[in-house]
Backbone as a chain_set.jsonl record, in Angstrom:
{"seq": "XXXXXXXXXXXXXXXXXXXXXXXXXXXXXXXXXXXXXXXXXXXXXXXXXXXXXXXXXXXXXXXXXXXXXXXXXXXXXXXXXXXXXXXXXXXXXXXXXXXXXXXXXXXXXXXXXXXXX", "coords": {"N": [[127.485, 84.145, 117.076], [125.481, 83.151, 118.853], [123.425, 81.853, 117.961], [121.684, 83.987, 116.974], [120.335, 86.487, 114.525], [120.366, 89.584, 112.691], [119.689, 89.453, 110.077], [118.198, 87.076, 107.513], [119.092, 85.676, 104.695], [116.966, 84.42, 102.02], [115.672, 83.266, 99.085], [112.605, 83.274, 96.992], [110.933, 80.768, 96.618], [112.728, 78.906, 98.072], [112.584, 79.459, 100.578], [110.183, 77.783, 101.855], [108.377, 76.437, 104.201], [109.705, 77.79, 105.713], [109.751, 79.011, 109.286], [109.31, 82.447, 110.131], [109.453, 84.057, 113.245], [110.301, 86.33, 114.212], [111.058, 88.168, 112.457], [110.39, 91.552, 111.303], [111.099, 92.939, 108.454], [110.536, 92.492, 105.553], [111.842, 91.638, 102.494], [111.775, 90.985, 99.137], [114.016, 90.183, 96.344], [113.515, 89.531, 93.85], [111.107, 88.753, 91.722], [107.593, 86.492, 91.305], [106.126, 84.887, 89.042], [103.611, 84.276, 90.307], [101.022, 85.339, 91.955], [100.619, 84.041, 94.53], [103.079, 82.717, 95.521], [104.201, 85.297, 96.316], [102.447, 85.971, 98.036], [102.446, 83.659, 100.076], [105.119, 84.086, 100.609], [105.343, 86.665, 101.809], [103.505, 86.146, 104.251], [105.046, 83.735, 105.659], [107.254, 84.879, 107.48], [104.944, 86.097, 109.16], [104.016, 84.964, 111.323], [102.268, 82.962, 114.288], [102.895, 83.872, 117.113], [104.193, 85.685, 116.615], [104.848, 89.048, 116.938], [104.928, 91.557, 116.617], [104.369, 94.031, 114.271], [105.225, 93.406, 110.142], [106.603, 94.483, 107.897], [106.826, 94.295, 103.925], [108.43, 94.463, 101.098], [108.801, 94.497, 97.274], [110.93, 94.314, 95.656], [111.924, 95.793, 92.499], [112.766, 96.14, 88.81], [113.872, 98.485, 86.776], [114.234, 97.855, 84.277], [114.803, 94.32, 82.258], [113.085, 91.896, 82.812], [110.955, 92.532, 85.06], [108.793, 94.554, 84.903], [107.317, 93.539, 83.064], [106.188, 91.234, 84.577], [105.34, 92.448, 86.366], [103.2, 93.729, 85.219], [101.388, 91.421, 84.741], [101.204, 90.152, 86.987], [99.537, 91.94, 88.087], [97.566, 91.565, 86.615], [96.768, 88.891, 87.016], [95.799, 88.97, 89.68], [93.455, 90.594, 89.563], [91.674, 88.844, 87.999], [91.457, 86.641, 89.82], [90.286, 87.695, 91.663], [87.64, 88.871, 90.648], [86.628, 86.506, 89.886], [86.984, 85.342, 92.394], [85.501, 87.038, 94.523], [83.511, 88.688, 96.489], [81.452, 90.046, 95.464], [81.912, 88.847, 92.543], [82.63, 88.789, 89.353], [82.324, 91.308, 86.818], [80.332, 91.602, 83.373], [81.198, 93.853, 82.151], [83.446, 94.331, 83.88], [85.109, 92.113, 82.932], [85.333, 92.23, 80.36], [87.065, 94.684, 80.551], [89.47, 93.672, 81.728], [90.037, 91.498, 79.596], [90.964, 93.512, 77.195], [92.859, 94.779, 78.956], [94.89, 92.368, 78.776], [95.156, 92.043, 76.263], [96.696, 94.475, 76.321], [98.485, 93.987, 77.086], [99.912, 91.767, 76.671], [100.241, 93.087, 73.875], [102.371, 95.073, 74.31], [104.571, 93.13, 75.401], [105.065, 91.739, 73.106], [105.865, 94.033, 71.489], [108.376, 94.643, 73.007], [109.814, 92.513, 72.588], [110.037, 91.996, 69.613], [111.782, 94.366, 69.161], [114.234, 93.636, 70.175], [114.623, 91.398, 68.576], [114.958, 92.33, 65.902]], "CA": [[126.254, 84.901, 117.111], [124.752, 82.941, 119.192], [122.146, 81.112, 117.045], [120.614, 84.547, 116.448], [120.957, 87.168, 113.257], [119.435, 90.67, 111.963], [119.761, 89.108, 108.503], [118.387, 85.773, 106.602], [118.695, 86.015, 102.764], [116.466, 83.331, 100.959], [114.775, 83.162, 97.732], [111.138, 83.445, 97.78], [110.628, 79.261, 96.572], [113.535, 78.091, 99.031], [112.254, 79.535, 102.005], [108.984, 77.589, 101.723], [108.774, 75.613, 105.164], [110.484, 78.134, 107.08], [108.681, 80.002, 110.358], [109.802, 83.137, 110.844], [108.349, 84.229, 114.012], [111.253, 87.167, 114.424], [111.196, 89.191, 111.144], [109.838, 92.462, 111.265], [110.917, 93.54, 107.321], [110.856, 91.16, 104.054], [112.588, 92.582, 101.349], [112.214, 90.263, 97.999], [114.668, 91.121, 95.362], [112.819, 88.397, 92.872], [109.518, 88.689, 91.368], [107.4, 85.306, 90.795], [104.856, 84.813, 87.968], [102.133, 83.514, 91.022], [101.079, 86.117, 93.469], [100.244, 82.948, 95.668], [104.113, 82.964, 96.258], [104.496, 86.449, 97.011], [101.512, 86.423, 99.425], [103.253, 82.653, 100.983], [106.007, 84.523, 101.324], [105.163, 87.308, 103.345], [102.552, 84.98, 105.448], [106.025, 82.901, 106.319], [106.927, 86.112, 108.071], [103.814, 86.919, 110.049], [103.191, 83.328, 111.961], [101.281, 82.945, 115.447], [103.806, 83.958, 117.943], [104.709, 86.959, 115.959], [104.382, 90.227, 118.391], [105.161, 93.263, 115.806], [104.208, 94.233, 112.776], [105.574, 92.72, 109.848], [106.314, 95.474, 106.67], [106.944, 93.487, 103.018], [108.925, 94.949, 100.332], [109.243, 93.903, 96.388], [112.44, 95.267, 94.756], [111.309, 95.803, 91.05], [114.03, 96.699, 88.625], [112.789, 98.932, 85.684], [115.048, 96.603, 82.94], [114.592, 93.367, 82.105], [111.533, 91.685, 82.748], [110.031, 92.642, 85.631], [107.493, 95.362, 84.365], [105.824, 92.99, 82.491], [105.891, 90.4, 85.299], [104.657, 93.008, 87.25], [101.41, 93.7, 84.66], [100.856, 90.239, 84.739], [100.759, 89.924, 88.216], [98.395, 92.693, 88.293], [95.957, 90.701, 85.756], [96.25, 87.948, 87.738], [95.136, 89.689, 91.137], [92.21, 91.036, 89.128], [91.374, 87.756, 87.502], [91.046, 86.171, 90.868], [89.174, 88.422, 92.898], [86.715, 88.491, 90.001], [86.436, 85.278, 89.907], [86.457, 84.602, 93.582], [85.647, 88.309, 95.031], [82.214, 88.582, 97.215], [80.652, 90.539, 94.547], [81.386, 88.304, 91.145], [83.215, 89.433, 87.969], [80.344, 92.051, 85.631], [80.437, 91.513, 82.073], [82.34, 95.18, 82.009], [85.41, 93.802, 83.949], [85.553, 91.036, 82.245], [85.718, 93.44, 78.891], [88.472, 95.503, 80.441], [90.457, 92.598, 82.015], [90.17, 91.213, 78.265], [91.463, 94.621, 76.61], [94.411, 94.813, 79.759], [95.381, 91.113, 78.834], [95.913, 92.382, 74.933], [97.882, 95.63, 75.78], [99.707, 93.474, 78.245], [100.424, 91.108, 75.099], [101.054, 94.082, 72.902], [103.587, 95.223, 74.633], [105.94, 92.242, 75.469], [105.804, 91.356, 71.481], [106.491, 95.023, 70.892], [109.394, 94.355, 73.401], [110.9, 91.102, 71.771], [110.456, 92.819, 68.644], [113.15, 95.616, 68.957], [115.571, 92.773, 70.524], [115.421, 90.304, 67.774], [114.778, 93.259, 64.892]], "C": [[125.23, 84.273, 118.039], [123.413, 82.446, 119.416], [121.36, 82.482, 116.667], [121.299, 85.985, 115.527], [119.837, 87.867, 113.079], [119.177, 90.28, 110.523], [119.201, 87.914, 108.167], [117.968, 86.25, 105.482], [118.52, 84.297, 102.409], [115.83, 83.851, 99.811], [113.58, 82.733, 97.591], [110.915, 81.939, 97.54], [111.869, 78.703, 97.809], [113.606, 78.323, 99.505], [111.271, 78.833, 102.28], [109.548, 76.493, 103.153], [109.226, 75.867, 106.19], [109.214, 78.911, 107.761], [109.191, 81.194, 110.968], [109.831, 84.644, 111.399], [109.318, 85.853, 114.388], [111.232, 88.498, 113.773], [110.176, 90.575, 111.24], [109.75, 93.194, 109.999], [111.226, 92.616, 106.572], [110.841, 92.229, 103.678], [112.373, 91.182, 100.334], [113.389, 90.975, 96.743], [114.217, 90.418, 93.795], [111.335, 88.821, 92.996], [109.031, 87.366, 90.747], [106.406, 85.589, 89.882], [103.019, 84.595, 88.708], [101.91, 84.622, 92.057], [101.154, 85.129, 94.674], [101.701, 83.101, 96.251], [104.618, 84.064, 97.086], [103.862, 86.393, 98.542], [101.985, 84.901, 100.386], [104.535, 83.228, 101.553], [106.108, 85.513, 102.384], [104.371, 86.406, 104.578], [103.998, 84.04, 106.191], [106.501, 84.249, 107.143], [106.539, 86.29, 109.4], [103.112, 85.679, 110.84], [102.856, 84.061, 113.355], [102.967, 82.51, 116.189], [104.361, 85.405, 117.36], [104.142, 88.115, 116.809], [104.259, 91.647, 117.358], [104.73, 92.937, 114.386], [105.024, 93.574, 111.655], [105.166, 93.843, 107.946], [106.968, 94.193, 105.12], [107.302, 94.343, 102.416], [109.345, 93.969, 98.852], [109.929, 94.686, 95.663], [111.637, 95.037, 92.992], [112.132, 96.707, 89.899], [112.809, 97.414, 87.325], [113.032, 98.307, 84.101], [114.289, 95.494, 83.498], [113.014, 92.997, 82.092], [110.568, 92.218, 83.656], [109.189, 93.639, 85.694], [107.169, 94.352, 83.744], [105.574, 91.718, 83.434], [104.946, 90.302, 86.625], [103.037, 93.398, 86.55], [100.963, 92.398, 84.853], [100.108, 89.797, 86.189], [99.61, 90.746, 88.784], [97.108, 92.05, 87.431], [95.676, 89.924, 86.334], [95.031, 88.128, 88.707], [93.577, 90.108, 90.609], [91.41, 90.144, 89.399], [90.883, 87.278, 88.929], [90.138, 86.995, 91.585], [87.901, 89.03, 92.161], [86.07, 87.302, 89.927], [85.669, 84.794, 91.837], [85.859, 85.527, 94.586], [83.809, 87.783, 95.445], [80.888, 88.901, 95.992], [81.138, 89.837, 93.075], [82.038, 89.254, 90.314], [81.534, 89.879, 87.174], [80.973, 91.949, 83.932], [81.236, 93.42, 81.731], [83.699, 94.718, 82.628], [85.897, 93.185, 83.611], [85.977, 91.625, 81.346], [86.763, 93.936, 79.362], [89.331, 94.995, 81.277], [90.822, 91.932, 80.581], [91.488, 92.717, 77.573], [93.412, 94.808, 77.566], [95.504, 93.781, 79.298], [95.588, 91.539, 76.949], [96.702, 93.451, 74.933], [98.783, 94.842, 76.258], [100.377, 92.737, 77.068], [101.331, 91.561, 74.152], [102.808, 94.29, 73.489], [104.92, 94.429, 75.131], [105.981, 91.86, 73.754], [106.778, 92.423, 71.191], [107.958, 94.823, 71.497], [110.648, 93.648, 73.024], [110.964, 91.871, 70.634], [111.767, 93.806, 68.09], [113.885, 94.597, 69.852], [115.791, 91.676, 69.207], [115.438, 90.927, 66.414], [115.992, 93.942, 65.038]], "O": [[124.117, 84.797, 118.063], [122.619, 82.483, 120.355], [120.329, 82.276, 116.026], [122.419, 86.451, 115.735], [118.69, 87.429, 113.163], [118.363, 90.94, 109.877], [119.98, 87.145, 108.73], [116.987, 86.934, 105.191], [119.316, 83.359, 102.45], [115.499, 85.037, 99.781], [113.375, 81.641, 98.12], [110.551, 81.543, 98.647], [111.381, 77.784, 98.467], [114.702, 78.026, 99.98], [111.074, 79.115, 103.462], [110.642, 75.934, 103.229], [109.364, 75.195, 107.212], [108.166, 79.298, 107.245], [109.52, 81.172, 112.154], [110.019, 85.734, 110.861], [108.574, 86.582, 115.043], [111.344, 89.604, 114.302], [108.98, 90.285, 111.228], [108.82, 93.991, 109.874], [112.169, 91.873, 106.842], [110.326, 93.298, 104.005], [112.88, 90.177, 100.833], [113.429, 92.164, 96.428], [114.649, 90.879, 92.739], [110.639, 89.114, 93.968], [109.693, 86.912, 89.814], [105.813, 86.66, 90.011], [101.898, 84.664, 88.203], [102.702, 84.721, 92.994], [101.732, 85.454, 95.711], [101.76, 83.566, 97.389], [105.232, 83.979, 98.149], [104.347, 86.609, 99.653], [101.834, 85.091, 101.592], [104.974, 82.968, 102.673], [106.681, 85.408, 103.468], [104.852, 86.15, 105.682], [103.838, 83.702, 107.364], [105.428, 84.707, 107.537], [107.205, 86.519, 110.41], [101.898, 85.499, 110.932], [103.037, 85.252, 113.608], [103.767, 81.588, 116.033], [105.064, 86.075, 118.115], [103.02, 88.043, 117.31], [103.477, 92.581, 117.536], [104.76, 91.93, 113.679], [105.867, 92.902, 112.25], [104.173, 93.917, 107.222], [107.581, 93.204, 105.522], [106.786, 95.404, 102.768], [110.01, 92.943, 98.99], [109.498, 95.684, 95.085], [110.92, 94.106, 92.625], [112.158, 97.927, 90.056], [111.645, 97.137, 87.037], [112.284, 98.301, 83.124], [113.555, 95.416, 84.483], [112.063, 93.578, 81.568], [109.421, 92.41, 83.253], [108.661, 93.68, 86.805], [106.017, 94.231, 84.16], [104.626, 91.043, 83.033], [104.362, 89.488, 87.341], [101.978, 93.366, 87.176], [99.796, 92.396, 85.246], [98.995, 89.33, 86.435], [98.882, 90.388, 89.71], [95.912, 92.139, 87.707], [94.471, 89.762, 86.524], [93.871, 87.717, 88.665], [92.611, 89.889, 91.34], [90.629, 90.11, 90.35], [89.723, 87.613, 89.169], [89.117, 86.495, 92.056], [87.099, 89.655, 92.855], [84.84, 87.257, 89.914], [84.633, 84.298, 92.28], [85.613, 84.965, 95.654], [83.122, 86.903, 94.926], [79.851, 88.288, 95.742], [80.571, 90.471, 92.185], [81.994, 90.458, 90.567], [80.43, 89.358, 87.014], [82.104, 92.302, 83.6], [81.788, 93.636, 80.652], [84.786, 94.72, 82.051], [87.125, 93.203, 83.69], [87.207, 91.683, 81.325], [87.728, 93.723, 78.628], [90.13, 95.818, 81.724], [92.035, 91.821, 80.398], [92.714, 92.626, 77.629], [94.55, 94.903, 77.107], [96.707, 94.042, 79.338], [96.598, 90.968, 76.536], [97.41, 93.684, 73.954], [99.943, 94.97, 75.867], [101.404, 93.206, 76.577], [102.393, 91.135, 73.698], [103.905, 93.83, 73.172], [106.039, 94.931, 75.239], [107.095, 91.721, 73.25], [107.944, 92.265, 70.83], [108.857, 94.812, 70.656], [111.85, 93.913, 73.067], [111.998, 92.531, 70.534], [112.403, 93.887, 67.039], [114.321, 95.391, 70.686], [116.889, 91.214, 68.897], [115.921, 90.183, 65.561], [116.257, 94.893, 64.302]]}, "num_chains": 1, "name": "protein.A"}
């Protein structure tokens, strides 16, 4: 091949380190608990030398866990950009980041529930 390939398959923690200045589509087929990885991982991607666009894709199965890895990750994203967002978390988003963070709750007990019931 010639040192060069339409394909590299890594795993979003054991690519960390790589540069790659080539890629025009990430595909994950893994979801992490940190957006920070997600958003390191596309950014490995989209480095300085990069000429084209650079589309990101997260595979998200509708079993197992990743719906609730995926609410989580959505509380997170909140959480932070309340926290660190131009305009400041308001005593209302805080309330319905609270309320999200108990259905989010609810529903993985209710989950375990009907597996160990």
């Amino acid at each position: 091949m010639a040192g060069e390939t339409n394909l590299c398959l890594l795993s979003l923690r054991s690519a960390a380190g790589w540069n790659l200045q080539r890629a025009t589509c990430v595909v994950a087929g893994e979801l992490d608990w940190s957006p920070a990885v997600h958003a390191q991982a596309e950014d490995r991607a989209y480095r300085i030398g990069q000429k084209q666009s650079v589309m990101s894709y997260f595979l998200v199965a509708e079993d197992g866990s990743d719906p609730d890895v995926l609410d989580a990750l959505g509380l997170k994203v909140a959480q932070l950009n309340g926290l660190m967002g131009e305009q400041g978390e308001t005593a209302e988003s805080q309330e319905e980041s609270r309320r999200a963070e108990e259905r989010h709750m609810a529903r993985i007990v209710e989950r375990l529930k009907g597996r160990v019931g």
